[in-house]
N, C-alpha and C positions, 0 to 999 in steps of 0.2 A: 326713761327720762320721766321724770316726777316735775309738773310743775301745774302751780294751781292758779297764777296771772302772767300778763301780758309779758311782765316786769321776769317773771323767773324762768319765764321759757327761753325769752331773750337772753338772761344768761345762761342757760343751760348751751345755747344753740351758739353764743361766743366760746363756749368753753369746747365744745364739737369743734369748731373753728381755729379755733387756738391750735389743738391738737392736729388738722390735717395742716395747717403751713406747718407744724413742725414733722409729719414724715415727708410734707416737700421739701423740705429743707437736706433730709436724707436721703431722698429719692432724684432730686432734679441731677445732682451729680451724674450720677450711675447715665439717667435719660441723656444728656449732654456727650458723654461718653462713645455710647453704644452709636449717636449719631453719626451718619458719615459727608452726607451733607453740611458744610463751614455755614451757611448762614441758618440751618436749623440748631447745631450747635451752639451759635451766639445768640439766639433770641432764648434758648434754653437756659443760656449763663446766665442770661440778662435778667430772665423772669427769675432764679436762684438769686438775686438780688434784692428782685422786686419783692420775692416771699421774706425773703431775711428784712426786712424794711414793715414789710405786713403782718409777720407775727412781735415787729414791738410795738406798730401803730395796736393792737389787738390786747396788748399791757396797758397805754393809755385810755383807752377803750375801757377795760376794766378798773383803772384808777377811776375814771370820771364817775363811774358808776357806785364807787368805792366799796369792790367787791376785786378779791385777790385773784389774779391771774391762775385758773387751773386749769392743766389739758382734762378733757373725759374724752375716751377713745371715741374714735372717730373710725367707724365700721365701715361706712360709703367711703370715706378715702382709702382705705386699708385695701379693700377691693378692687379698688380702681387701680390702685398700686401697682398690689399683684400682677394684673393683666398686662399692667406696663412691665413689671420684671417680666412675666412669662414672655412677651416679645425681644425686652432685649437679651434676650439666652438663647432664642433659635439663632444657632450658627451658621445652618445652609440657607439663610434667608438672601434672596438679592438686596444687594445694598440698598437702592432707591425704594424696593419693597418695604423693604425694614424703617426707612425716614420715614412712608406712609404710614406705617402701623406705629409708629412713635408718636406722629402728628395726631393720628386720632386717640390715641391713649391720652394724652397731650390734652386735647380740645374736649374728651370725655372731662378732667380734672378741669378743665377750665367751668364748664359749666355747671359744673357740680357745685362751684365756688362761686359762679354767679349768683345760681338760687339761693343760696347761703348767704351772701353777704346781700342780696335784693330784702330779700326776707327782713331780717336782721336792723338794715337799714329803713325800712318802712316802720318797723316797731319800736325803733328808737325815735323817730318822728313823732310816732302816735302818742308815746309817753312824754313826747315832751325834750325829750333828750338830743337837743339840737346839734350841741358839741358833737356826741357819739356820732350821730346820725351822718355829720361831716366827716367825719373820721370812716367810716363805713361805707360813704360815699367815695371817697378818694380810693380805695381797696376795689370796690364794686367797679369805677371806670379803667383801674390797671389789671384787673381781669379782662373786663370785654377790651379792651387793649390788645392784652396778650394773648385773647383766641383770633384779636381779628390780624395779626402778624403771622400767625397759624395758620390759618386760610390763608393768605397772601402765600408763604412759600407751599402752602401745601399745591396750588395750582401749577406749580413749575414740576413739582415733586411727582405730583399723580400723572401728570404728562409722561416722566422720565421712567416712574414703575411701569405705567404702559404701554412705554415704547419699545421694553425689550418683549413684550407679549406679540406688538405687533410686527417687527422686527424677526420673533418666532415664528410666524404664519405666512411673511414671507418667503424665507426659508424653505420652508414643507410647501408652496406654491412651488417653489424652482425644482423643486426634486419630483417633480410629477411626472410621468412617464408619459411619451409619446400616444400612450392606446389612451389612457387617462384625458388628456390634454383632447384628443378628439372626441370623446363622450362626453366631456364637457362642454364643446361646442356645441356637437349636436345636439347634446339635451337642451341648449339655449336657443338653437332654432325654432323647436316646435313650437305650433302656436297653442294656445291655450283652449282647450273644450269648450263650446258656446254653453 
């Protein structure tokens, strides 16, 4: 990225932006999909909306500026992508395990999008660019929106993937053998070395 003011990083860094809502825009599907969890799936749809609304707010964005709407790849989203495919393709994953690691691939892209549109939104203030900057704002508060509905189910979620762990360990507590079961007492008798 080549920029030599305020003025052309900011576009360079909307055109970065442009380009990651549009692999969300191909990616949230798939995410939504792979979910097995119904209300991680509809805040997934829901944000597949909210991006499809944010890469046209991100054309008006570039009219105000009156600079043409072009993607430039966008490398941090591409990446972050990834990670989310590489989760929704493990097939022996426990279901609830697998909503966890969606949420956080999820809330990884969310805040990737924050700084981005923080940024962005600050340097269209500074130049002046109040329109933009409103426009940047509304995008920037339906991000932290959409990471803080992420957290909200993620706390039922991470409950659920760790209750078949704990769940496990009861388990293997009930199958302990009588000789076990006493060396374990006894070792909880002893008292402790002065």
């Amino acid at each position: 990225m080549k920029a030599n003011s305020l003025r052309e990083l900011l576009v360079e860094e909307l055109k970065d932006l442009y380009d990651a809502e549009h692999q969300l825009i191909k990616a949230l599907p798939k995410m939504a999909e792979a979910a097995s969890s119904e209300d991680l799936r509809a805040a997934i749809e829901e944000h597949l909306e909210k991006t499809e609304q944010q890469a046209e707010r991100l054309k008006q964005v570039f009219s105000q500026l009156d600079e043409s709407p072009k993607a430039q790849k966008c490398k941090g989203m591409e990446g972050l992508i990834k990670e989310g495919t590489d989760i929704i393709k493990e097939d022996d994953m426990d279901p609830e395990v697998k909503d966890a690691a969606i949420i956080s691939a999820a809330q990884r892209v969310e805040h990737y999008e924050i700084a981005g549109y923080g940024c962005v939104r600050t340097w269209a203030n500074l130049l002046g660019e109040n329109e933009v900057a409103s426009l940047l704002e509304q995008t920037l508060e339906e991000e932290k929106g959409a990471d803080q509905t992420l957290t909200q189910i993620a706390e039922e979620i991470n409950v659920e993937a760790g209750a078949g762990e704990v769940k496990g360990e009861e388990a293997e507590e009930e199958e302990e053998t009588p000789a076990t079961a006493r060396r374990g007492r006894t070792s909880s008798r002893r008292k402790p070395a002065a």
